[in-house]
C-alpha positions as CSV (number, residue, x, y, z in Angstrom):
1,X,7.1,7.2,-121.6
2,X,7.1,9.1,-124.9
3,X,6.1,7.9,-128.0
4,X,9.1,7.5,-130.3
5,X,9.3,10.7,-133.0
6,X,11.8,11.8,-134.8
7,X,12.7,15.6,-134.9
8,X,13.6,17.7,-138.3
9,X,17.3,17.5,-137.1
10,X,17.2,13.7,-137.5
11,X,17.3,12.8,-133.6
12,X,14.9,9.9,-133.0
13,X,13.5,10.4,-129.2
14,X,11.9,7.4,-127.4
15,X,11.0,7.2,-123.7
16,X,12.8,4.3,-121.6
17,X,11.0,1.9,-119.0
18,X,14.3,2.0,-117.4
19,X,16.0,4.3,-115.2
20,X,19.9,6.1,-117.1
21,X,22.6,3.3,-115.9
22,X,20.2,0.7,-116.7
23,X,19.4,1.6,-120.1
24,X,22.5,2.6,-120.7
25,X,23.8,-1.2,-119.5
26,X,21.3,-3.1,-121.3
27,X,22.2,-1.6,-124.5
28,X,25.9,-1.9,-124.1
29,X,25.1,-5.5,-123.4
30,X,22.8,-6.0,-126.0
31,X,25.5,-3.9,-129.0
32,X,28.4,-6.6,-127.1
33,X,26.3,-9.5,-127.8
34,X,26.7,-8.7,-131.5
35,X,30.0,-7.3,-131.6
36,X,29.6,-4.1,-131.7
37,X,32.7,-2.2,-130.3
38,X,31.9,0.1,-127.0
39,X,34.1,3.1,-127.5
40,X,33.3,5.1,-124.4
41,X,30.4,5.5,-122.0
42,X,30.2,9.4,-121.0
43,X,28.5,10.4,-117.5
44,X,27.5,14.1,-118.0
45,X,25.9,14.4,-114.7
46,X,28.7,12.7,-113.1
47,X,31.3,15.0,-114.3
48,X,29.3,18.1,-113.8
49,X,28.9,16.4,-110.1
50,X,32.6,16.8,-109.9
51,X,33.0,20.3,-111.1
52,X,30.5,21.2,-108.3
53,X,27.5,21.8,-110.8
54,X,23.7,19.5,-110.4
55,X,22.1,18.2,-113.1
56,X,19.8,15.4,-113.5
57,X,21.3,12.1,-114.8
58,X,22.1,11.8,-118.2
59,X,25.0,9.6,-119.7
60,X,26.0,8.9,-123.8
61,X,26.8,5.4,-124.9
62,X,29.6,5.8,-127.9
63,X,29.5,2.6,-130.0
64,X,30.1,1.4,-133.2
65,X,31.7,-1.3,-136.1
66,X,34.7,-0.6,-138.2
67,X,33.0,-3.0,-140.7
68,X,29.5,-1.0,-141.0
69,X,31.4,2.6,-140.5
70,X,34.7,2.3,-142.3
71,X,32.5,2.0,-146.1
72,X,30.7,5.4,-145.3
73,X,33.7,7.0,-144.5
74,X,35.7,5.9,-147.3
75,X,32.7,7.1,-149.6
76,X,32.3,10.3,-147.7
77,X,35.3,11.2,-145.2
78,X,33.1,13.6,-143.6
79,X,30.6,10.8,-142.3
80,X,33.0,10.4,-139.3
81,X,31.7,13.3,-137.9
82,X,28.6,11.2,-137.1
83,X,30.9,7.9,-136.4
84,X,30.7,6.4,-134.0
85,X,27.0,6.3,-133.1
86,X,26.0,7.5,-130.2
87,X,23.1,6.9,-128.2
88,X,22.2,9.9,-125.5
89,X,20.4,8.7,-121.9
90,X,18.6,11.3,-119.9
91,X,16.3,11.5,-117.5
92,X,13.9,14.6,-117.9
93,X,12.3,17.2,-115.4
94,X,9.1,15.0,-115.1
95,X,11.6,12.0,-114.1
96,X,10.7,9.5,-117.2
97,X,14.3,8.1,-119.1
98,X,14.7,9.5,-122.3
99,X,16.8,8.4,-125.2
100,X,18.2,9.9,-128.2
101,X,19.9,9.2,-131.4
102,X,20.6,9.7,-135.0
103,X,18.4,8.2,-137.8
104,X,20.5,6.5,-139.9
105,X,18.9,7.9,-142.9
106,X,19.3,11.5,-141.7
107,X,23.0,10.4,-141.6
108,X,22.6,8.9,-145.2
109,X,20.9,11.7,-146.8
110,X,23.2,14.6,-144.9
111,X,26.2,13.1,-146.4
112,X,25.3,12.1,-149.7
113,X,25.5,8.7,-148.9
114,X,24.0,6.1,-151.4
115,X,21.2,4.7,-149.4
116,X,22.2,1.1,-149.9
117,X,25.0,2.2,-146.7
118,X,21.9,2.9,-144.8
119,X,21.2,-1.0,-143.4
120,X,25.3,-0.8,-142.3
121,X,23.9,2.1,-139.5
122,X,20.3,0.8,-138.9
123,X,20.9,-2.6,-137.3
124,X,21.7,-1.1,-134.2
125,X,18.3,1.0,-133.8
126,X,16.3,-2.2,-132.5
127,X,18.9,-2.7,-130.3
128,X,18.3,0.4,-128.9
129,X,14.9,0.2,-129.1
130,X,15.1,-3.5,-126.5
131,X,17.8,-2.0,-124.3
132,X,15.0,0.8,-123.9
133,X,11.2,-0.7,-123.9
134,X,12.3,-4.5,-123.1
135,X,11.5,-6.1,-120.0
């Protein structure tokens, strides 16, 4: 499993104990349990399956709350291109399950955001971080 790092784009990366559907249920479990609203789960490897193309499993999670999200967006209208969050499942060419997502402060400082709208996005990263390292 990889340690967790963040790159200079803002994507966080940490490794998964848990193979793609499973992480991908355990979070939307986990983001349900607080009521968080699950806007669509996306199979990319299942959908390439169908248009006769292999790839290894990987699947995005597309979640969010109008009560967290709607203040960023009525500060900065542009914020909705990063809203909902997303959280991307893959499994990579050594096997291990990887997942990605934004850090909510990249989001805050690339739209200008006061940082006070930061804590509305980060609540959901230890979420994340259970559905992927938890037993």
């Amino acid at each position: 499993m990889d340690n967790e790092h963040t790159v200079d784009n803002g994507i966080t990366c940490i490794g998964s104990r848990h193979p793609v559907p499973q992480t991908l249920e355990r979070l939307e479990s986990l983001l349900k349990e607080r009521g968080v609203m699950i806007f669509a789960r996306i199979d990319f490897s299942g959908d390439a399956a169908r248009a006769g193309l292999t790839m290894r499993p990987e699947q995005m999670l597309i979640f969010g709350n109008p009560r967290a999200g709607t203040p960023l967006m009525q500060s900065v209208p542009a914020a909705g291109l990063d809203l909902p969050l997303k959280a991307l499942v893959w499994e990579d060419a050594a096997g291990s399950t990887q997942v990605a997502y934004n850090d909510p402060q990249y989001i805050i400082r690339r739209h200008g955001l006061d940082a006070a709208l930061a804590a509305n996005l980060a609540a959901v990263v230890p979420l994340i971080e259970r559905a992927a390292r938890g037993e």
